[in-house]
Structures are given as C-alpha cells and as structure tokens.
C-alpha positions in Angstrom: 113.0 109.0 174.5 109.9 111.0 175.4 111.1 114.1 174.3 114.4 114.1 176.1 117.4 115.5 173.9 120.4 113.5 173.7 123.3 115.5 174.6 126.9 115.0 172.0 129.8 113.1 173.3 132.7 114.6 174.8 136.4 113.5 174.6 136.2 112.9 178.5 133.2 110.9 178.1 134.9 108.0 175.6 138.0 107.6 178.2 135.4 107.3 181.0 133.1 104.4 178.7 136.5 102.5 177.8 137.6 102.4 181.6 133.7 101.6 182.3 133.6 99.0 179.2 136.9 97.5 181.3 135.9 97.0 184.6 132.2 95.2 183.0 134.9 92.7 181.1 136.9 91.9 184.3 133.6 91.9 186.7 131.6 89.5 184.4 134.5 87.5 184.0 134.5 86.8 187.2 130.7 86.3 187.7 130.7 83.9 184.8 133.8 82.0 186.4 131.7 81.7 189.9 128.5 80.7 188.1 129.8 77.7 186.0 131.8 76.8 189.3 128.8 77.0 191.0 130.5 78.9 193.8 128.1 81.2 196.1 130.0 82.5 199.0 129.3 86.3 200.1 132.2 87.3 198.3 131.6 86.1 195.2 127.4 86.9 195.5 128.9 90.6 196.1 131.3 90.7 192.8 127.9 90.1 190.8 126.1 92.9 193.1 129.5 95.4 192.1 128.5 93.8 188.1 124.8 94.3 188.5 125.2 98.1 190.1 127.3 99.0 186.5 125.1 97.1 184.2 121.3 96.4 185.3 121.0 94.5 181.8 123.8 91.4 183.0 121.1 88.8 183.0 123.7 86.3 183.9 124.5 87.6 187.2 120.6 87.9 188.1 120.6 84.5 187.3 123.8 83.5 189.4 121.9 85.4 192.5 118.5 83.2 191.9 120.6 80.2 191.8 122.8 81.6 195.1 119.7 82.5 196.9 118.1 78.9 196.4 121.1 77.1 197.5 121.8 79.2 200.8 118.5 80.0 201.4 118.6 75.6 202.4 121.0 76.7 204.7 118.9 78.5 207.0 115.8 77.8 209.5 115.1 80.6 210.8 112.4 82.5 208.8 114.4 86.2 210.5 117.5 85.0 208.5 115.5 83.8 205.2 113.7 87.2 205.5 117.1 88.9 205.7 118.3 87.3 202.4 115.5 88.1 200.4 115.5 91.9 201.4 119.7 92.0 200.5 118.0 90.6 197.0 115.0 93.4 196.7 117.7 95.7 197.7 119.8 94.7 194.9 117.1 94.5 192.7 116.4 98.1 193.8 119.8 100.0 192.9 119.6 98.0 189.6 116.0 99.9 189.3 117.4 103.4 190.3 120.2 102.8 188.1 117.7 101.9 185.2 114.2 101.8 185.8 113.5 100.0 182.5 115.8 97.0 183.3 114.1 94.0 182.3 116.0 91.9 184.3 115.9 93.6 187.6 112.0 94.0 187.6 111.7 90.0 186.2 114.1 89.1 189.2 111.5 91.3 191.9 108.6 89.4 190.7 110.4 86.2 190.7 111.5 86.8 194.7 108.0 87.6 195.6 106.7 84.3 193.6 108.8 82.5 196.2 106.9 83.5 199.0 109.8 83.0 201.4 109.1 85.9 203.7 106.2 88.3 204.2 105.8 90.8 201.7 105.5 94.4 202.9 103.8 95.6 199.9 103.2 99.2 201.2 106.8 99.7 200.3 106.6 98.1 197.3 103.9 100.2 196.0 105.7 103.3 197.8 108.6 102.4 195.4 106.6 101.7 192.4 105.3 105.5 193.1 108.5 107.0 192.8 109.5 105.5 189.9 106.4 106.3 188.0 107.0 110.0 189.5 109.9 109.6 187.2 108.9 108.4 184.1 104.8 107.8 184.5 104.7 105.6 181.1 107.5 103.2 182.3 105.4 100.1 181.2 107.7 97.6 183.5 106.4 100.0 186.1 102.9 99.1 185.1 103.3 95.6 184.5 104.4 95.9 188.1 102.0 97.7 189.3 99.5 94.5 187.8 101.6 92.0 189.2 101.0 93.3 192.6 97.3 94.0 192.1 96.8 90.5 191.4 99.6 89.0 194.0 97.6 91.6 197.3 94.3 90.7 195.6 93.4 93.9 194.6 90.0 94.6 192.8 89.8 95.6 189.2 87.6 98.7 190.0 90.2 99.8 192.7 92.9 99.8 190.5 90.8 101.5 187.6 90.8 104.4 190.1 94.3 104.7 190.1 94.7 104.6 186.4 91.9 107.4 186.5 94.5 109.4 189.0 97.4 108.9 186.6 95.3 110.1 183.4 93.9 113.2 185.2 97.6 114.1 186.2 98.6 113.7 182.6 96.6 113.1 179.6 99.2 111.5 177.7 100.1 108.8 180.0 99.8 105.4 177.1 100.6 103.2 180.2 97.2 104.1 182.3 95.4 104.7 179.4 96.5 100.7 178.3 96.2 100.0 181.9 92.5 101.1 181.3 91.4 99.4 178.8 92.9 95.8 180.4 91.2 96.7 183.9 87.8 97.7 181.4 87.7 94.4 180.0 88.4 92.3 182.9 85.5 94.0 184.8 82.7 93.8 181.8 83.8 90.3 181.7 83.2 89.3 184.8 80.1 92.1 184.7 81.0 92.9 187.7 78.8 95.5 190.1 78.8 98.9 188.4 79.9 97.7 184.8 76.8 95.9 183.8 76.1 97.5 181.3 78.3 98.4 178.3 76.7 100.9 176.7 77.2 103.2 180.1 80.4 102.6 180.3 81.8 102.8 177.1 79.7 106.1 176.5 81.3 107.5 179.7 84.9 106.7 178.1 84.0 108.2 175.1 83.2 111.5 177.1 86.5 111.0 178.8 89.0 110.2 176.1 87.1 113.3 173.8 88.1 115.7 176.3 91.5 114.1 176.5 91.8 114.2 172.5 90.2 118.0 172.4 92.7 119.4 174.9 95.7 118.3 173.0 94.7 116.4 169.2 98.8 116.1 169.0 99.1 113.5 171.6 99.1 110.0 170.7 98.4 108.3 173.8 94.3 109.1 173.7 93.7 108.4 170.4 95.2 104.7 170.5 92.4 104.4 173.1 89.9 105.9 171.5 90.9 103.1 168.5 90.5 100.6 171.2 87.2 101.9 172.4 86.2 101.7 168.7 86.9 98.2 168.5 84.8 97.5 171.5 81.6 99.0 170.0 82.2 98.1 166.0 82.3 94.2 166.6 80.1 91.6 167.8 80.6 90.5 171.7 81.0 87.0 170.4 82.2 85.0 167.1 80.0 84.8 164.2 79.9 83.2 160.6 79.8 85.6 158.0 79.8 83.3 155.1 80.4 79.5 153.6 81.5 78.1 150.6 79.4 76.5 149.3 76.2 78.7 150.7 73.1 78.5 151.8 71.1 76.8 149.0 74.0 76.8 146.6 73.4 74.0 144.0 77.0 72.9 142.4 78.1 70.5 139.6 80.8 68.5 139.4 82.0 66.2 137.1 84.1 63.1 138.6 86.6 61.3 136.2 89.3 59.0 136.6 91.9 61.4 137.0 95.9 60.5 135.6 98.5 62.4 136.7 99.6 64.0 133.1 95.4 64.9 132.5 94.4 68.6 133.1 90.5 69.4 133.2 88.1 71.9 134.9 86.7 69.2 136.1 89.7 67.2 137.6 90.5 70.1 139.8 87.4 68.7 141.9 87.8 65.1 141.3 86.9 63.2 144.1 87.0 66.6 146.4 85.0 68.6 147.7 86.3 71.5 149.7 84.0 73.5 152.5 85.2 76.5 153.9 84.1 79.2 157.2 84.8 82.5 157.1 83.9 84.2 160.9 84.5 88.0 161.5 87.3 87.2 163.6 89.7 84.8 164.0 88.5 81.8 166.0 89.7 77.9 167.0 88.3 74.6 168.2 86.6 73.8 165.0 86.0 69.9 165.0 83.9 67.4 163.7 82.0 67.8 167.1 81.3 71.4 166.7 80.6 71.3 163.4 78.0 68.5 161.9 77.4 67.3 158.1 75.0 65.1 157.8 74.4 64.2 153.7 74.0 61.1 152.1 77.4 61.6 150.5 79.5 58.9 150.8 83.0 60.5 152.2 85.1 59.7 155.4 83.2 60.1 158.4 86.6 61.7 160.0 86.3 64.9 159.3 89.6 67.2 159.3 89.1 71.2 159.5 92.3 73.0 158.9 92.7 77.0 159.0 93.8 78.3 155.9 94.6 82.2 157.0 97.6 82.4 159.6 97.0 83.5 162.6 99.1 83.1 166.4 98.3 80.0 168.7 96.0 78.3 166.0 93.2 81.1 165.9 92.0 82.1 162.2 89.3 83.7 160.5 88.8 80.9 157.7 89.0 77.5 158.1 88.4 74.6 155.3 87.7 71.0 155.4 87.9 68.5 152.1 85.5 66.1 151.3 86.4 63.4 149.2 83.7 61.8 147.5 83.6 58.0 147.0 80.2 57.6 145.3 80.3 55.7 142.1 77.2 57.2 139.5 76.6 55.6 136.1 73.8 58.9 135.5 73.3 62.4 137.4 72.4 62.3 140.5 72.1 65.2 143.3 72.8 64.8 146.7 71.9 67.2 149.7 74.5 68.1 152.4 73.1 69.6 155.8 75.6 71.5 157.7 75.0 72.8 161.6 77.0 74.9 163.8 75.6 75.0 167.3 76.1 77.2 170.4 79.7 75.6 170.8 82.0 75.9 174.0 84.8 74.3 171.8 84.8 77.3 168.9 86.3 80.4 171.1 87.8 83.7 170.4 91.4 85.2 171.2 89.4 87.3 173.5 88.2 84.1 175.3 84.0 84.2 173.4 82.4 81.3 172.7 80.6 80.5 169.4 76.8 81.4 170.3 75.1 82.3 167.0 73.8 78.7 166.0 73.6 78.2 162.1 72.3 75.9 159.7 71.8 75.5 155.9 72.0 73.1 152.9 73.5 73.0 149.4 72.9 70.2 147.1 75.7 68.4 144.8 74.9 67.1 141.4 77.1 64.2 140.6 77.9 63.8 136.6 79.1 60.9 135.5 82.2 59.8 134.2 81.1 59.5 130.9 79.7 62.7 130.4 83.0 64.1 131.6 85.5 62.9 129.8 84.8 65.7 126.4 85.9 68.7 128.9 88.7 70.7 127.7 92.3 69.9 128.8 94.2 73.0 128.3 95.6 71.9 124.9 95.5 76.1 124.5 97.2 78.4 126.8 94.8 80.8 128.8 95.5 83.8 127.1 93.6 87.0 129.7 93.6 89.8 127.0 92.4 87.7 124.4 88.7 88.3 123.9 87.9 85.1 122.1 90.0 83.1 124.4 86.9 83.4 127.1 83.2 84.5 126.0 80.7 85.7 128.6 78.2 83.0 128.9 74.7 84.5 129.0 72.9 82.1 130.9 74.3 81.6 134.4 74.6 84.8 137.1 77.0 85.7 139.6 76.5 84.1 143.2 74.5 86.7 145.1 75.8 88.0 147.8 72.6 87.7 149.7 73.4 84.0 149.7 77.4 83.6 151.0 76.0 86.2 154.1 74.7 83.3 155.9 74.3 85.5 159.3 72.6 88.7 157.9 69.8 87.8 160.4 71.7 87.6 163.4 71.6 91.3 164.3 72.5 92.3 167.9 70.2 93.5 169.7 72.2 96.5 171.3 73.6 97.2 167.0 71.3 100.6 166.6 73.2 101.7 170.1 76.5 100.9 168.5 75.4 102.8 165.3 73.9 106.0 167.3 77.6 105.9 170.0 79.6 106.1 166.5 77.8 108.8 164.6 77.6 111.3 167.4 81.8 110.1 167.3 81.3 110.9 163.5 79.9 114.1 163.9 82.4 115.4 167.1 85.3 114.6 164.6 84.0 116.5 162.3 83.9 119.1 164.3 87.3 119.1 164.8 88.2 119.2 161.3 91.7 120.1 160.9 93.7 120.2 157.4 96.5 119.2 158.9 95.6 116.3 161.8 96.6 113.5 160.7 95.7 111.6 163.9 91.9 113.5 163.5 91.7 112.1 159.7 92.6 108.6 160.5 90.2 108.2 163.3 87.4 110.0 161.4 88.0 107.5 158.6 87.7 104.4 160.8 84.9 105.7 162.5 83.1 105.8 159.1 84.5 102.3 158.0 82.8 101.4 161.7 79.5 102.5 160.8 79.6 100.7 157.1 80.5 97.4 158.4 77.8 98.2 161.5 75.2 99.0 158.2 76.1 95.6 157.0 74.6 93.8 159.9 71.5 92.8 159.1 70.7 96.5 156.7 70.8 96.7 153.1 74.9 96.5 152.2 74.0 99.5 149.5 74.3 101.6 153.0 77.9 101.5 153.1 79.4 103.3 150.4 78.4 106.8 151.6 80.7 105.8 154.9 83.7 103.9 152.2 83.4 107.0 149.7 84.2 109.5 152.6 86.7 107.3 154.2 88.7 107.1 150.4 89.1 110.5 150.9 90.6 110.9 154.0 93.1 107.8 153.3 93.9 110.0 150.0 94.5 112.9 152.1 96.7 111.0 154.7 99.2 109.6 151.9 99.9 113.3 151.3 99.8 114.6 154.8 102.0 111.9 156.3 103.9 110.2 153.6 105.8 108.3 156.1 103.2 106.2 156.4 102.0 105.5 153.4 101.9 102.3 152.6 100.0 101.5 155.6 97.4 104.4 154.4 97.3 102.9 151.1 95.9 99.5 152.5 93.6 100.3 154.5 92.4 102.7 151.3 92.8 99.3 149.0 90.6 97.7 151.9 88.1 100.4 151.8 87.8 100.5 147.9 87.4 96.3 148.8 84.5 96.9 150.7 82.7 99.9 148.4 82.6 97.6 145.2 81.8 94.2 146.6 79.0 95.8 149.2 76.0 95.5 146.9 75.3 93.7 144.2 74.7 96.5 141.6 78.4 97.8 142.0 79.6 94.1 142.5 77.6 93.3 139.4 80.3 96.0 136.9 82.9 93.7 138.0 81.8 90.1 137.7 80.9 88.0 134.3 80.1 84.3 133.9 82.7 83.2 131.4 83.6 79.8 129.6 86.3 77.5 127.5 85.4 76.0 125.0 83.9 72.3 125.6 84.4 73.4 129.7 81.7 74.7 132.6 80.8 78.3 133.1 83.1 80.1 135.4 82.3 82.8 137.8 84.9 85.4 137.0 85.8 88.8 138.7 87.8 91.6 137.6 89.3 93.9 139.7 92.2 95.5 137.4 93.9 99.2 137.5 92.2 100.3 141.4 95.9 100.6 142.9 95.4 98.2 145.5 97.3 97.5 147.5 96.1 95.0 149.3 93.6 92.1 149.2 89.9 92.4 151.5 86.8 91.1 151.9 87.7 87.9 150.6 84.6 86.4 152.4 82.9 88.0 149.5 84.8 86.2 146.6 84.7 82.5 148.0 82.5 82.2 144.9 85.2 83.0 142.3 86.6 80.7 140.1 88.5 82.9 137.9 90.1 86.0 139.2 91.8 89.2 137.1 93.5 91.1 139.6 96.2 92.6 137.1 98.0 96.1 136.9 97.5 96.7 140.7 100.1 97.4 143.6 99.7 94.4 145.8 102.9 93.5 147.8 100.8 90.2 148.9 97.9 87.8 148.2 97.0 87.3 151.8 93.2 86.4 151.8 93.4 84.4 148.7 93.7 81.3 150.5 90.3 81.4 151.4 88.9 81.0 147.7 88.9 77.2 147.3 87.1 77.2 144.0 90.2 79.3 142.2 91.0 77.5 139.0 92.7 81.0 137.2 94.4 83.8 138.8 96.1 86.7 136.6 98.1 89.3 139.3 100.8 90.4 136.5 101.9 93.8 136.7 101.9 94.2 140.0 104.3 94.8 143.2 105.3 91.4 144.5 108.8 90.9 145.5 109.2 87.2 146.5 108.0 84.1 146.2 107.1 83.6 150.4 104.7 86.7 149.5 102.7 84.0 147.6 102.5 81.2 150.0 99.3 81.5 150.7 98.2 80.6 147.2 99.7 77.0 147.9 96.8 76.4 149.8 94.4 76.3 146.8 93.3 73.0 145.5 91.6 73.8 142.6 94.4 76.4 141.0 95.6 75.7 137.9 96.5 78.9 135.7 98.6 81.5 137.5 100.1 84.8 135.9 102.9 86.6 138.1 104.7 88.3 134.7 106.2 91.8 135.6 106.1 91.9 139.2 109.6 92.4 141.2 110.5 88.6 142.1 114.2 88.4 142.1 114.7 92.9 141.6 115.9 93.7 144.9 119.5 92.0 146.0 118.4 92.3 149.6 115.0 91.0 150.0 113.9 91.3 153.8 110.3 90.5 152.2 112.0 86.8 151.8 112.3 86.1 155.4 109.8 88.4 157.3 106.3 87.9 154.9 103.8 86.3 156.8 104.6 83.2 155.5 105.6 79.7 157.2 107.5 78.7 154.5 111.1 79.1 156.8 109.1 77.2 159.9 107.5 73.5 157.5 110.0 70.6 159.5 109.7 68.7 155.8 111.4 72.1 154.1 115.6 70.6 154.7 114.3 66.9 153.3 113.2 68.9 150.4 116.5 70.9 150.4 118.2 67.8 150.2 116.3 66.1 147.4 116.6 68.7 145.2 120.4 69.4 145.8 121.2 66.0 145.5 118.9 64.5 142.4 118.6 67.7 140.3 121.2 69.7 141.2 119.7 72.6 142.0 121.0 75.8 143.7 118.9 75.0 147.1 120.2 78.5 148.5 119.4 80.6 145.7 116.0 79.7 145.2 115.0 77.7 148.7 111.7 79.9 148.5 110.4 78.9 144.8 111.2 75.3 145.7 108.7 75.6 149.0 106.5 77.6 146.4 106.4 75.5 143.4 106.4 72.2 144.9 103.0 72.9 146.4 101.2 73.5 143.0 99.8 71.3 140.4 100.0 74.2 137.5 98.7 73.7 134.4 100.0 77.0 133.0 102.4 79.1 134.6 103.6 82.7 133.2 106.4 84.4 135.3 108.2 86.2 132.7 108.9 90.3 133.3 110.4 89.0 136.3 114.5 89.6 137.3 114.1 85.9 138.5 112.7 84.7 135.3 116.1 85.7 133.6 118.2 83.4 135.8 120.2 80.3 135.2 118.7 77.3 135.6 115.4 79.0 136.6 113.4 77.2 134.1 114.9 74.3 134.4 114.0 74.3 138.4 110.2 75.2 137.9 109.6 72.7 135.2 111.3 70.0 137.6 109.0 71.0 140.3 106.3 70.9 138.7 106.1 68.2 136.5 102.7 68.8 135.6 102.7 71.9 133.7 102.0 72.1 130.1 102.8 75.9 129.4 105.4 78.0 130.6 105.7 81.6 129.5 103.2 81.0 126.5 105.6 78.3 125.6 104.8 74.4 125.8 106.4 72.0 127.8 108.0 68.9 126.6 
C-alpha cells in the first residue's frame, strides 16, 4: 500500500504464522468463553489484552473490555481509581494502534472511552499521539477521522484546524487525507460564513491557486486533482436546489382521451385513462416534496391527497425526479379544457444532501383538454404489431412539432447572480490546463474535459444552449483519447462520452430537431418520437430533456442500463434491441412507467453470461421490495415456475402492462418454459416475438 513492496514469503515465516494462527485460536477461545460467561476479573480482562496485542482486528475482545469496563467501573467511587481504569483502556487501545494503526476497532473503542466522559481527558497527549502516527503514515484516514473527532470533542474552530491541514499539504502535496480534510473544514466554514470566508469567490479562487501549484509540481499525483474535482463541483452548480424542468411544461396544452377502460383493451389513449402523471426534474437530487410544498390548484376534479413519489434512486430518499399521478374523475359528454396552476415556493421542507433549501420559487400552467368517451372509442388497439423498421408502419405527421425545449427549461431565468464569476474562474482553469497539455496525462485530459462540460452546463443557465457544443465537441475528444490512453478505465470514459454526446445533440433545438419527428398509427394521436440509434452510447443523460417523448428508438447502441428512463412518464414505445444489457434488474427502472406499452429488448445479452454479478449489484431494488418472497411463492406454487431461475423477470414482468413485447436474440429467450412465464405474467400482452398471443 502506498508504494510499499511486499516482500515473498519464507519457509520460516509459514511455521511462525501457523504457531501465531494457534495461539489466536486458543486466546480467543478463551475470550469468547469469558464473554458469554460474562466473567471480568483482571485475569480474564488481561487474556483479551494478550488477544488484542496479536490481533488489533478481534472486535469481540474490544467489546468484552467495554462491557468489563462498564461493569467494574460500578465498582468504584473514587474518580483516581475510575481515571486509572480508563488509562489501562487507552493504553490498550494504544499497543493495538502501534501494532496497527489502521485498526478499526481500536480507534472506534478510543472514541467510545472518551464519549464516556468518565475522567478528564488530557488531550495534549492525545493529539501528541495522533502526531506520531500521522508521522507514520500521513494519509491514515482513521488518523484523520481522529483528528475530527477531537476537534469537535476540545471545541476546536474550523479555521484552526484548516491551518493544520494547510501544514500537512505544504509538508506533502499528496496527502488525500488533508487535502479531504480541506475540503470538509471549507464547507463547514462557508456554511456557517464565518469571519474570513464570506465570500466564495476569494476563497475558492485562492484554492484554485493552491491546488494548481500542487497539480504543476507533480501532474502524477492523484491526491490534488480529486480536489481540484471537488473544487469544480463547488463552482459549476447552483448553491441551492433548482427545477430544471416539468412534465407537462410551462404552457403545454395536452389531450387526452378518457374511455372506459377493460382489462383485455389496449389504446393510446387507455395508457392515460383516468391518469394524469406530473413529474420534477431539479439539478440535483432533493426530498421533502409534499402536497405542502408543492400546490395545484385546477378545476380538475382528482383527490385532494396528493402523493409525490421519486422515480430515480437515490440514498436516504433524496432524488433528482420525482412524479405525482393525478387521476381524473370528471365525467364530459363534449371537449372540454381545463387549466392546472402549479407553484413551488421558497420551501424549508424541499432540502438538498448538502443540507440547501428550495429557494428559487416557480410557477406555471398547462391546460388539459378532456375528449369524450365517444369520440375515443375508434383509436387503434394494437390489432398490428409495432414493427420500428417498417416505414409504413409509422408516417411522420406534418402538422404537430416537437416540444421546444425553451418550454420544459422552466428556470432558464433564474441565473445566479455570481454565474459570469463561475464562468470567468473555469476558463482561466480551461486555459491553465491547456497549458499543460500532455499526450500522455491522463489525469490532465480528464480534468480538462470536465472543466469544458463545467462551462457548457454554466452556458446553459440562462444563455442560448447553442453555446455548449464547442465545450461537448472538445470534451468528445478528450473522452476518445482517454479510452486509448487508459483502457482500464474505459467503460467509465465511455459514459461520461455517451453523456457528453447526450448533452451536444439535445442542447439546441436545431441539432435536437435531426433527431425528433411527430409520428402516428393509423386511427391513433400524433406521437412525439426521438431517435437516437448507432451513437455508441453507453449510457442514458439528460433525460430532463426527453420528458416529452412518447416514442423512443434508442436501438444498435451499447447501453448496459436504462437508468434515467424512469423519468419519461409519457413513454408508450421504447425499441433498445441490439444493445449491451445483461439482465433483467438493469431494466427496473422501466417498471416505473405508466404509460409503456411496446418494448423491444431483441439481441441484447439477457441470460449470455452464467455468472451475472450485474443481477445482484445494478442499481436496482428489485432484491430489497418486502412483497418480492409473496410473489416467489405465488408463482412457485400456482404456475409452477422455476422462482430461482428467473426471480428477476418475475419482479420485471409483473410490473408491466405490455401490449407487445419482443425479447428474442436473447440467450434467455431460448429457455424452457421462458415463454410460458412471461405470457403468465403478463396476461395482457397481445404480441410476443412478432407472434400473437392466444
């Protein structure tokens, strides 16, 4: 680790690990036996000292001496004798340290003895310790997330401590710890805006300075340029939460055509009966959405309790896009339209992970034009299967455009004021890197190319989106560049190329434009279609920018996912044959779309490999839903199916109301009993394969 070489085993070396390996067996023996008899005399507290002194890592024993301490410790009344016990522990806690300063359980059982606050601390020792561990190894992070501990328990301040961290770097540029230590102490003291770091734009221009120099000295070291990345991230993005775009948008007019819907009947127009979906996209990912922080006032008759759900996954309930349903329970004998007012104020109640609060207030309307039943019920029901190469399966439909984009960027107007700093800060970044310009860097390209992707989201803030494809174009490049020059990273290079090939074609309309056509069925409603086939992407972006789509050709690509697909709530057809997708969890997200009827997944890799870790570790919650072992057990039981074989299709398939379904090309497709399954789960579907379904 660190650049240390490991040295080969000698013969002496294994005789001296078995007799070690067989003094740990006897010694935890004993310490277990103690333990569960809850015995804590001094001899037996010093056989899990003798264990502790061998093995740092016993976590048992620490927790046999927390256990010890609290039961003698009720023992004694005089604070000389209570003091006395808790030193014996730091001292233990201390050999274990010398022994392995990286033992989790040794530094946890420290902090845990000065959380007691039995006895006076004498924290000049404890940071006199901390020193000469860190003289050691100066990146030990349990050394560091010591070091905070004890800031925080002595009451330290923030700017103090930033000092410090300042000390460390100037000793040694390529100290990750104090650079991370940094950027924790840096946010906690612009936070607060405390005196010195009121302003932003000095400070984070002074650490630019610092971490140049850092990155100039020695472009090999990795340490500076994770904290340039993190400095980057500071100045690209908004202090607080904003909304980037709705579905529907801001004066969107939409038509939909209710009908009493029966559960073999397939229409266009069934997909929305009854429901309405509305859906948030912010830049980051955000919670507390509620029908308190969000108003919809229409004269709409749907239930007043308003549910908003997140659709994209995110840790502790935080996500960029959430949704809400409303179901309609107007009755109309003629067409009628309907406006719906929606509001987002200043809420305290829509946070960040970073702790912001919602402060950009919004509002806008779209209108809803009821049709009646009547005049629904001629609408094709997919008596045909959707055939996607077959030009006269769909005809463009000449009188209807694409959304425009002008209109799902809801917050174009709220610019920041300190946005043309931002701008300025990156481009003199821009310009430094350039500088640098070495063939072989792969470190220099990388951060070059996220600089540029920096300024072309900055450029989309409230300037005309045409502005960013000079900054994508060159960053392409450079991603090109870095699958050849580091080609063990490549698949992480090729998507965030896929995303920056995303964000070049959907940036302005005229580019957009090459891609998008209105398209209909016969007897059905236009349908806003986008084709984004043969790019070699990887992976799906932007998706704020398609919550407009209805009909989506995203064939003869690499994607290994459909993450951000969730998010488009007006889906009806998606084609992503001929691509890279290896399981069925790698789909979940598309079980989130209501309105999804006509899904193409031939001659992807579902079912190829024999061990699949993209089956358990995908994004996915499919292995977490409580309902998944009742549906195990339905399946099993009433239709005999091989639960363990195909436990992700069932989660999968159960979750869609398919119309048409083509899955062929697949190693899956070829299975036993497959077909059997899918048409059992979902009993819907009326074409399988190109083939109807009795």
């Amino acid at each position: 680790m660190h650049g240390r070489p490991r040295r080969p085993a000698k013969p002496e070396d294994d005789e001296a690990a078995s007799a070690k390996a067989a003094k740990l067996r006897d010694l935890q023996a004993q310490v277990l036996h103690n333990h569960h008899a809850r015995t804590y005399t001094k001899e037996s507290i010093g056989l899990s000292f003798k264990l502790l002194e061998t093995n740092p890592e016993a976590y048992t024993a620490w927790n046999y001496r927390k256990l010890a301490l609290q039961h003698n410790v009720k023992e004694l009344s005089d604070p000389q004798a209570i003091k006395s016990a808790i030193d014996d522990e730091l001292r233990v806690a201390e050999v274990a340290l010398r022994q392995n300063p990286k033992s989790y359980g040794a530094w946890y059982h420290r902090k845990w003895l000065l959380n007691q606050k039995l006895a006076p601390v004498d924290f000049k020792y404890e940071l006199g310790l901390l020193d000469k561990l860190l003289k050691v190894d100066a990146r030990n992070f349990h050394g560091w997330n010591y070091r905070r501990f004890l800031a925080r328990f002595m009451g330290l301040p923030d700017d103090e401590e930033l000092k410090y961290t300042m000390d460390k770097i100037s000793d040694n540029f390529s100290n990750y710890s104090a650079w991370h230590n940094r950027s924790i102490l840096l946010s906690n003291l612009l936070i607060q805006q405390s005196k010195g770091f009121e302003s932003k734009q000095k400070i984070f221009s002074e650490e630019f300075e610092l971490v140049t120099q850092a990155l100039f000295t020695d472009p090999s070291d990795q340490s500076g340029w994770f904290y340039h990345l993190w400095l980057l991230a500071q100045t690209s993005s908004p202090d607080n939460p904003q909304l980037i775009a709705s579905w529907p948008s801001n004066a969107a007019k939409l038509s939909f055509s209710f009908i009493k819907e029966k559960a073999e009947q397939h229409t266009l127009s069934s997909v929305w009966s009854r429901t309405v979906p509305i859906v948030l996209y912010f830049n980051e990912p955000v919670k507390g959405l509620n029908h308190s922080s969000v108003n919809l006032k229409s004269d709409l008759e749907f239930g007043k309790d308003i549910q908003w759900r997140p659709l994209t996954m995110a840790d502790s309930g935080y996500s960029k896009c959430w949704a809400t349903y409303l179901q309609i329970t107007n009755e109309c004998s003629s067409l009628q339209e309907y406006s719906v007012e929606m509001s987002i104020p200043c809420s305290d109640d829509i946070v960040s992970r970073s702790g912001s609060n919602y402060n950009c207030p919004v509002h806008f309307t779209f209108y809803i034009e009821l049709i009646s039943n009547n005049a629904a019920q001629g609408l094709d029901t997919f008596d045909k299967p959707v055939a996607w190469n077959c030009s006269d399966s769909f005809q463009s439909h000449g009188n209807r455009d694409p959304i425009p984009l002008d209109l799902l960027n809801i917050t174009s107007a709220l610019v920041e004021h300190d946005s043309d700093w931002h701008f300025e800060r990156l481009s003199e970044e821009i310009d430094l890197f350039r500088e640098l310009a070495d063939d072989n860097s792969k470190f220099g390209k990388l951060t070059l190319a996220r600089l540029l992707l920096a300024c072309a989201a900055i450029k989309s803030r409230g300037r005309s989106l045409i502005e960013r494809k000079g900054y994508c174009e060159e960053a392409l490049g450079l991603f090109t560049d870095l699958i050849h020059l580091d080609p063990s990273h490549k698949q992480y290079y090729e998507d965030e190329r896929s995303l920056a090939l995303m964000d070049k074609l959907t940036c302005d309309m005229e580019t957009f434009t090459k891609h998008c056509s209105v398209q209909v069925q016969p007897n059905s409603a236009p349908l806003h279609h986008v084709q984004f086939r043969r790019l070699s992407v990887t992976r799906i972006g932007f998706a704020e920018r398609l919550l407009w789509v209805q009909m989506l050709d995203l064939s003869h690509n690499s994607l290994r996912s459909v993450e951000g697909l969730e998010a488009l709530q007006r889906l009806v057809f998606l084609n992503i044959s001929n691509n890279q997708i290896s399981s069925f969890t790698a789909l979940e997200p598309l079980t989130k779309i209501i309105s999804l009827k006509v899904l193409d997944l031939s001659f992807n890799e579902i079912g190829a490999h024999s061990i699949d870790t993209a089956r358990y570790i995908c994004p996915s919650p499919f292995s977490h839903k409580t309902e998944a072992s009742e549906a195990f057990e339905e399946y099993q039981e009433v239709n005999n199916i091989n639960v363990t074989e195909y436990w992700d299709a069932i989660l999968f398939f159960r979750s869609l109301k398919l119309a048409q379904l083509d899955i062929r090309g697949n190693a899956v497709a070829s299975k036993d009993g497959f077909r059997t399954l899918v048409v059992t789960l979902i009993p819907c579907l009326k074409w399988f394969d190109g083939e109807g379904v009795s």
